[in-house]
N, C-alpha and C positions, 0 to 999 in steps of 0.2 A: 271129786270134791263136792264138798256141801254148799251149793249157794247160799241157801241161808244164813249156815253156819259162819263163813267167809263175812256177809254182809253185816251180822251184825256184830262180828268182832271188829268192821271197819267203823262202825256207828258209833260204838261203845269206846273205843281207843284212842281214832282217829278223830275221825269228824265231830261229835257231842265235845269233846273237850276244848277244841278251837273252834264253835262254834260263832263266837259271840267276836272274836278278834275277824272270823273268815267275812260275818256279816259287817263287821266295822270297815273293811277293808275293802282296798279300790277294786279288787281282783282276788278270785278264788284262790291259793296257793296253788303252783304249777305242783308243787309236791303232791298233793292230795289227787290230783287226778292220774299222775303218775301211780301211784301207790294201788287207784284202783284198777286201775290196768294191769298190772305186774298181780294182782289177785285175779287175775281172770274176769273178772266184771263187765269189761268192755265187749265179751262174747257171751253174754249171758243167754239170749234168743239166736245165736249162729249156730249153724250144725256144727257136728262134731268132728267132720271130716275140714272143717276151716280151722281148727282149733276153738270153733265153740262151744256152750255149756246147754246148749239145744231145751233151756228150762221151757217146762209148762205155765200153761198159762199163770197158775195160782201159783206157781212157785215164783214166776217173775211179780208179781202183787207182792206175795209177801218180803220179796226181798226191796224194791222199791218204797215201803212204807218202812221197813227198817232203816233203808238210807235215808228217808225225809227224817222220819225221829233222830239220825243223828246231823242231819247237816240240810238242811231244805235248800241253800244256795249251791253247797257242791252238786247238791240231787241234781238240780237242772241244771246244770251245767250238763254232768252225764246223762241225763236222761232221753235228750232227741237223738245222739247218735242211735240206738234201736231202733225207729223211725228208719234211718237210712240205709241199718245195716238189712234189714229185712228186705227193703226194695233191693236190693244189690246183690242178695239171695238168691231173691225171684227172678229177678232182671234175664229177660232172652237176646237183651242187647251181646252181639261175639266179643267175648273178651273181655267186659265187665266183672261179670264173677269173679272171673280166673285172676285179674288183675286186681282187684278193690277185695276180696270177700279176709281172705284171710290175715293182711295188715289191720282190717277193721275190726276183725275178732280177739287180733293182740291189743290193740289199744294203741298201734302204733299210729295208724288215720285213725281222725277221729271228726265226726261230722255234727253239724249243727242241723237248724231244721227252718224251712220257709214257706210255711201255709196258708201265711194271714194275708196275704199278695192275690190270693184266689177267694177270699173270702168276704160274703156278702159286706157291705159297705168300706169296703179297702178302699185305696186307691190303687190296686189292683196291678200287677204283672205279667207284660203278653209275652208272647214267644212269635216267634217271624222264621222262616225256614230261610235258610241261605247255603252257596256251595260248606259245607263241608259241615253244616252244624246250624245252631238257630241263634240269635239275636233274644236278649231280653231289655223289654224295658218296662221302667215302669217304681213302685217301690212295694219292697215287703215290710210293714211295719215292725215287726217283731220277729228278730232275729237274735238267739242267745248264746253266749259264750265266744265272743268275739275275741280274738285274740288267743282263745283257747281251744278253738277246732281249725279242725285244714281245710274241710269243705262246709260248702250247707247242701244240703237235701233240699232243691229249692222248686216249690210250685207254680208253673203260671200257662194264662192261656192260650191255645195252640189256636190258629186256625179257624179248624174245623170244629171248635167247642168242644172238644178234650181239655184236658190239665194233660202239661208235658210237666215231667220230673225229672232232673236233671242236676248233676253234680256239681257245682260251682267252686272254685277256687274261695277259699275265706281272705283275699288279698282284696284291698284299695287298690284303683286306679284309675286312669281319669274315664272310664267310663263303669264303674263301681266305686261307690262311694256310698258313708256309714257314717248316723250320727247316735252317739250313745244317748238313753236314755233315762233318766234321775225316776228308778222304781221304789215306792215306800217300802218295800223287804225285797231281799234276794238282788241288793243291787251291784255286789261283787259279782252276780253271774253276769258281770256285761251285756247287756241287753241292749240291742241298737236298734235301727230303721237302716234299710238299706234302699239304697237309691239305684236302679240300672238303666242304661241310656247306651243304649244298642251293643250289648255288652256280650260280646259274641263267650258259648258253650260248643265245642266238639262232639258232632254226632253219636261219639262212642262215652260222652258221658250221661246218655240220657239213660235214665233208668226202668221208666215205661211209660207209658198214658195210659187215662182213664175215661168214663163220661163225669163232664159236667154234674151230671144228675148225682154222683157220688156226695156232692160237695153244694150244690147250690143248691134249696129247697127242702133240703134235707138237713141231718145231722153228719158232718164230716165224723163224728164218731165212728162213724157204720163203716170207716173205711174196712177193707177185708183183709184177714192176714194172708201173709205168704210167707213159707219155708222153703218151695221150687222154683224154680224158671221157669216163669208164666202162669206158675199155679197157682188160683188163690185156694188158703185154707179156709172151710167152714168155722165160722166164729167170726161174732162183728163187735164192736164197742172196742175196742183193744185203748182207742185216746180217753175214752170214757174213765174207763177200768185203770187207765194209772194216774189219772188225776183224783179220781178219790182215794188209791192208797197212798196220793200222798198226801192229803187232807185226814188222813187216817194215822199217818205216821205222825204231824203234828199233835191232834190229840194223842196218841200214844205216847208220846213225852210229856205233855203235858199231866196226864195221869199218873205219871213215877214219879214228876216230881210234887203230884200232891199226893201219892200215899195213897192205900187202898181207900175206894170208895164206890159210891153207884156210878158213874161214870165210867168204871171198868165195865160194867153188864151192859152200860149203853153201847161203849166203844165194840166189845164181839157182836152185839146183834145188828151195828152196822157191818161190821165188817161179814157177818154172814148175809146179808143182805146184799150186797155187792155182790160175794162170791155167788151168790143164787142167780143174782138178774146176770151176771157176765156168763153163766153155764145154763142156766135152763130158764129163764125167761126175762129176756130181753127190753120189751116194753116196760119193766119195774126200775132200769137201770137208771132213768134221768131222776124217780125218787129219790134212789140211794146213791146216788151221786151228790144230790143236794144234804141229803142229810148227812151223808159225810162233811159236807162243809160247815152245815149248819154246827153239826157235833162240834166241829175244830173250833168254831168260834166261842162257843159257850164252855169248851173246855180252856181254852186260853184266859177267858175272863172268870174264869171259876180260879184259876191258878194267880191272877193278879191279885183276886180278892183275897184269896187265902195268904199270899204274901204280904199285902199290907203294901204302905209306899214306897219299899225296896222296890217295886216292880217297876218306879218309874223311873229307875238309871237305868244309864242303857248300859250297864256291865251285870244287868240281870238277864234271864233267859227269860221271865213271861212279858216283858216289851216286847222281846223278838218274837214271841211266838203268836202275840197277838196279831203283829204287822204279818206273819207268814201266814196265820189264818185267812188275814181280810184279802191278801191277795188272792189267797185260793177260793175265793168268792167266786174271782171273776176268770182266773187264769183256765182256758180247755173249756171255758163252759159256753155251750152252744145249745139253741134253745132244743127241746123245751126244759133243759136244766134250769134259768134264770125264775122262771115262771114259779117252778115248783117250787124254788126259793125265796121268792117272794111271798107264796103263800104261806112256808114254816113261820117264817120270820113277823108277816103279818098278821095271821092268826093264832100264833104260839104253837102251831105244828096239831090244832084241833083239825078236822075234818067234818 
């Protein structure tokens, strides 16, 4: 099968038509992520021997900016299980694989994601060893599609100054506990805070550890890929690289529906810009990560003016796509993204 293909007949059918009811709405439709499961979507970056679709890198970008063009709240919803499903790949924990890999590649688990817990000024998530597993406590701010994954993919810190990664049940109870959060767009992807208070994990769902240094002082972008059991693959940015195609995939809607214009030759020379810093030079990618965003906003507000004050009901698409833009300001961006976009923005993107 064609991922591509696949995804943007989900875009164009699915998602782009109910867009505007899925963002008005408390909750993503259960249907819609069903539907992208049963297209094989949910095993997009799994091997093949799991039942995944073992896509490349740029094939997973292009199909990620296709699903934002059609539906940016469905996106994130699916879009941290890859996150999880890759550690669960790699994972040299016994019996992980074997047991998690291939319901994750059907879509049948499906996993959320919890980073913000380890990340410079959280209120931060430790881990504690105890018999048979570790204790977490602590909160991860930002945790998405509650209610609509089984696990999260949750980070926090060990010890010894590693991040332990670990599987977490997506259940309440009295020592997990979730408060949802009121987001200007994408606020059917349920978006919480989770709270843990000695909330005991089973040794056999950790998925691995790292250093600190990955994540603190650095850019959690750089985290490394992996396709094997304890291997990491060459190639770094991978959170980088899908938060600007979907800052990418916004504009790209935004551009169909104002009709051919310059803004298409903007939209490819970001988009090859991306693909350049994510394959051959890396240091350029917190640029075009911002000018991806940059781009999304000025394409959004190019689409309102050209519509006139239809745009300000919200049974129009360029309100929503303005509110999807501003979020993708901030959403994955860790410095020096922020910086770079401060300067477009401040100086009109002169140098």
């Amino acid at each position: 099968m064609d991922p591509l293909q696949v995804a943007t007949e989900l875009a164009e059918e699915l998602l782009f038509p109910a867009a505007l009811h899925t963002d008005a709405g408390d909750q993503v439709p259960r249907s819609h992520l069903d539907q992208i499961a049963e297209a094989g979507l949910y095993g997009l970056f799994g091997p093949v021997e799991a039942g995944g679709l073992a896509a490349e890198q740029s094939v997973g970008r292009a199909v990620l900016e296709v699903m934002a063009s059609g539906c940016l709240t469905t996106t994130f919803v699916w879009l941290p299980h890859h996150g999880a499903l890759r550690a669960v790949a790699a994972s040299a924990t016994p019996g992980l694989r074997e047991r998690w890999l291939e319901p994750m590649c059907r879509g049948a688990w499906r996993a959320g994601f919890a980073v913000s817990g380890v990340l410079p000024g959280s209120p931060g998530v430790t881990a504690r060893a105890v018999d048979g597993g570790w204790l977490l406590t602590g909160v991860a701010p930002l945790v998405t599609g509650w209610g609509m994954v089984d696990v999260v993919h949750t980070a926090a810190h060990a010890p010894d100054g590693d991040i332990l990664w670990t599987l977490v049940d997506a259940v309440e109870s009295p020592t997990l506990t979730c408060h949802r959060l009121g987001l200007v767009a994408v606020h059917a992807s349920v978006t919480v805070s989770v709270a843990f208070a000695d909330h005991f994990v089973p040794a056999d769902r950790v998925t691995r550890t790292e250093p600190l240094a990955n994540w603190v002082g650095g850019d959690p972008t750089q985290q490394p890929l992996v396709t094997e059991p304890g291997r990491p693959q060459p190639g770094r940015h991978y959170m980088a690289t899908q938060t600007a195609a979907l800052a990418l995939g916004v504009t790209s809607r935004c551009c169909r529906l104002l009709g051919p214009g310059p803004l298409d030759d903007e939209l490819l020379a970001c988009r090859d810009a991306v693909n350049l810093a994510a394959t051959g030079d890396p240091a350029a990618l917190p640029e075009a990560r911002a000018r991806a965003s940059q781009l999304a906003v000025r394409a959004a507000a190019a689409l309102v003016v050209a519509t006139g004050s239809r745009s300000l009901l919200v049974d129009q698409h360029p309100q929503r796509l303005v509110r999807e833009a501003t979020f993708l300001l901030v959403f994955g961006s860790r410095p020096p993204v922020p910086a770079e976009l401060l300067k477009l923005f401040t100086t009109d993107g002169r140098r």
